[in-house]
C-alpha positions as a Markdown table, in Angstrom:
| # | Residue | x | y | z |
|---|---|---|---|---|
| 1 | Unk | -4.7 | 10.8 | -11.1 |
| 2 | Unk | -5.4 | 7.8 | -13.7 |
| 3 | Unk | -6.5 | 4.4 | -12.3 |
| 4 | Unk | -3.5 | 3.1 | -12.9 |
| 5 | Unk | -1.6 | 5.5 | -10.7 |
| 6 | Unk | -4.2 | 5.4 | -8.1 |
| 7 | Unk | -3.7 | 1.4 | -8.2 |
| 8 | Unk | -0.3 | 1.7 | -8.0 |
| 9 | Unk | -0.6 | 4.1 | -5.0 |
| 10 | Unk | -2.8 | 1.8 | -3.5 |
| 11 | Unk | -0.8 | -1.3 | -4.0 |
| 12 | Unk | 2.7 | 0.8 | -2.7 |
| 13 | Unk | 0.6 | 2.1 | 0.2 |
| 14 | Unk | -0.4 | -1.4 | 1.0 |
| 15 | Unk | 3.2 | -2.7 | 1.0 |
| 16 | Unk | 4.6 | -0.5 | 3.4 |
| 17 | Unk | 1.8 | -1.0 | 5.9 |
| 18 | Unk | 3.1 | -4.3 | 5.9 |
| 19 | Unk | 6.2 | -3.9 | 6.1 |
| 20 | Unk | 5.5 | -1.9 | 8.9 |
| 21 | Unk | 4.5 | -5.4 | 10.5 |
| 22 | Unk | 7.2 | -7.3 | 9.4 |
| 23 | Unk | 7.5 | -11.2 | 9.4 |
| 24 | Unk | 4.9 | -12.1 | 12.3 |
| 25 | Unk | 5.6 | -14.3 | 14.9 |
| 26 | Unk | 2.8 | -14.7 | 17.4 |
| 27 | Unk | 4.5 | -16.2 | 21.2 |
| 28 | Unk | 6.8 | -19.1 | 21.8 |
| 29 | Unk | 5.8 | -22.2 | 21.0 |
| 30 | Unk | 5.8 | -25.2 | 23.2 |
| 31 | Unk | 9.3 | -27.5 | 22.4 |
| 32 | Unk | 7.5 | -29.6 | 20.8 |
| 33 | Unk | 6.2 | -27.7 | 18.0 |
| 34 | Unk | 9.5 | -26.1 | 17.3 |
| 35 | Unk | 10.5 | -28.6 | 14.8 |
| 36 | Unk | 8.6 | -29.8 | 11.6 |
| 37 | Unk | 6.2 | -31.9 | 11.5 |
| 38 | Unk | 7.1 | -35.7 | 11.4 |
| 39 | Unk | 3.9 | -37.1 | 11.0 |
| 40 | Unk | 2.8 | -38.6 | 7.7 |
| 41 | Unk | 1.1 | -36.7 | 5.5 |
| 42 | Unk | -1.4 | -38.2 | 3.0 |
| 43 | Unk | -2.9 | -36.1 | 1.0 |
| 44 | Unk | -1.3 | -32.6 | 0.8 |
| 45 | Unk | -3.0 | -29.5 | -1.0 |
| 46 | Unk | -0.7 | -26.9 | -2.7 |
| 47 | Unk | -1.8 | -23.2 | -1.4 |
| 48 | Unk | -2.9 | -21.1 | -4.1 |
| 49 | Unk | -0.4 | -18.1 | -5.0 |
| 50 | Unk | -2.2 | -15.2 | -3.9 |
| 51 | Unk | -2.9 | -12.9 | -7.5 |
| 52 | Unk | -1.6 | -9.4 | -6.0 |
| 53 | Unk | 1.7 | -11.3 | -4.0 |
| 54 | Unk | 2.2 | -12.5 | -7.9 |
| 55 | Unk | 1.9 | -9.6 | -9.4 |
| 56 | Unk | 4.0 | -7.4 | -6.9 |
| 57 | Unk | 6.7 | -10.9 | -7.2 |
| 58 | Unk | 6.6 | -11.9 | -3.5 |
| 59 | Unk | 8.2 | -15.3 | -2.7 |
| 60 | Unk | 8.7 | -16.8 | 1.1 |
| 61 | Unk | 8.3 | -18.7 | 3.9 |
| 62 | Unk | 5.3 | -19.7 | 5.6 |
| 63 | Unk | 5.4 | -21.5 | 8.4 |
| 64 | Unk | 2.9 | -23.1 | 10.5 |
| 65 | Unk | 2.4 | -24.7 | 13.6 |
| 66 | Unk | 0.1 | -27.4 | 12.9 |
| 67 | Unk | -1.9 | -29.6 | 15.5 |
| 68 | Unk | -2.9 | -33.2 | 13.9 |
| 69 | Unk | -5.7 | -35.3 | 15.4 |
| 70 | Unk | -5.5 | -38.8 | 16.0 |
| 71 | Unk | -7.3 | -39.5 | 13.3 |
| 72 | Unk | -5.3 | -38.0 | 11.0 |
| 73 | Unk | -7.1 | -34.3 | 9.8 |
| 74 | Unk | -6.1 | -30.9 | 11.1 |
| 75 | Unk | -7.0 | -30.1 | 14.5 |
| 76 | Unk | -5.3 | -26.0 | 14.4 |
| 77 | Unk | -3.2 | -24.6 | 12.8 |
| 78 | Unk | -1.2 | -20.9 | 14.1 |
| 79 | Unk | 0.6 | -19.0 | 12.4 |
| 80 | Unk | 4.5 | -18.8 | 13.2 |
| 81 | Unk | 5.7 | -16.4 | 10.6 |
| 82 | Unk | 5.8 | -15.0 | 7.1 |
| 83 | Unk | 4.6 | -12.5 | 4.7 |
| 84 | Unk | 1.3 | -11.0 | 5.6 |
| 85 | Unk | 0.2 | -11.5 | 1.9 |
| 86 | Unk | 0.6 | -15.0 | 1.7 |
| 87 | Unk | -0.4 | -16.5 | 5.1 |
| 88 | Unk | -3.9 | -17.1 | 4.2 |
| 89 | Unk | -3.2 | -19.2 | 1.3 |
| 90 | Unk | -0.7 | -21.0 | 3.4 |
| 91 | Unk | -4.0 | -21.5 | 6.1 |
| 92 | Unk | -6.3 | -22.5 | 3.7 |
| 93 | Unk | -4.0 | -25.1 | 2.2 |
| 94 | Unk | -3.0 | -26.7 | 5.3 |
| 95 | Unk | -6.8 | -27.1 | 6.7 |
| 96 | Unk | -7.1 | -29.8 | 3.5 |
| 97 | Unk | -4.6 | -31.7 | 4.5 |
| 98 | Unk | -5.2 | -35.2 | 5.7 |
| 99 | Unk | -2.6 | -37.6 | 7.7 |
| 100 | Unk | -2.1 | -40.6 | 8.8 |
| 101 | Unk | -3.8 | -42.1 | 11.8 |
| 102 | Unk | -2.0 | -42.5 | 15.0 |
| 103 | Unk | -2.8 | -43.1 | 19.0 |
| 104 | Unk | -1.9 | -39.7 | 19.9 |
| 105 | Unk | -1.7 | -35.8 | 18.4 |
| 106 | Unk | 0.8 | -34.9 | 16.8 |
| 107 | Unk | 2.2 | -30.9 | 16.8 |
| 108 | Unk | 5.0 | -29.2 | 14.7 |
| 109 | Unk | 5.6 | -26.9 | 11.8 |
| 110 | Unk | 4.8 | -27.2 | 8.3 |
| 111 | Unk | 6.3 | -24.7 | 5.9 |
| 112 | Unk | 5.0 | -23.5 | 2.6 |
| 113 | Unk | 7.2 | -22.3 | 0.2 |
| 114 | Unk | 5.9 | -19.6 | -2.4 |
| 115 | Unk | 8.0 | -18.7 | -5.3 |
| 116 | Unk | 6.3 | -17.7 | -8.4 |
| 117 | Unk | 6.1 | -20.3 | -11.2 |
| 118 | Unk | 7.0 | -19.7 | -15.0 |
C-alpha cells in the first residue's frame, strides 16, 4: 500500500469514527444559555480552520455555551454541538475573546461558523 493510500485509509477511517458520534450535544442547558450571547463583545478572535477539516472540505456550526465574567474575559466555555474536527479551533478562539464589563455574568451561546475561504 503507498503512503498515499494508507493516508487516505487513515483519513476515511477517521471520518467514519466520527461520524459514528455525530454532532455532539453534551446535557440541557440552563434557559438561560439557550439563546446567543447578548453581551458585548470587544475583541473577537477568528478560530483557525483546522488543516485536515480543509482539506477533507468540512464547513459548520459550532456552537458554544459561553460563561462571561464580570469583568469582561471568558469564564467557561462547553461545548453544545458541532463537528468533532472543528470544536477545538472553535474553543481555542473563544478563550481570546474579551467583553465588555458588566455587574453580573453573563451566559449564552456563541456560534462559529467554518466554511472554507477561497
Amino acid at each position: 500500500m503507498s503512503l498515499r493510500m494508507m493516508q487516505r485509509w487513515v483519513a476515511g477511517s477517521l471520518l467514519a469514527l466520527l461520524g459514528l458520534l455525530g454532532t455532539t450535544t453534551l446535557g440541557p442547558l440552563p434557559a438561560q444559555a439557550q439563546e446567543l450571547l447578548t453581551r458585548k463583545a470587544k475583541a473577537k478572535v477568528a478560530p483557525v480552520y483546522p488543516e485536515l477539516a480543509r482539506r477533507m472540505s468540512i464547513t459548520g456550526i459550532v456552537k458554544l455555551s459561553v460563561v462571561v465574567a464580570p469583568n469582561g474575559t471568558v469564564k467557561s466555555s462547553r461545548l453544545v454541538g458541532g463537528h468533532p474536527l472543528l470544536v477545538n479551533a472553535a474553543m481555542d478562539a473563544i478563550k481570546k475573546w474579551k467583553f465588555e464589563a458588566s455587574p453580573d455574568e453573563s451566559t449564552g451561546i456563541v456560534e462559529f461558523k467554518f466554511e472554507p475561504q477561497n
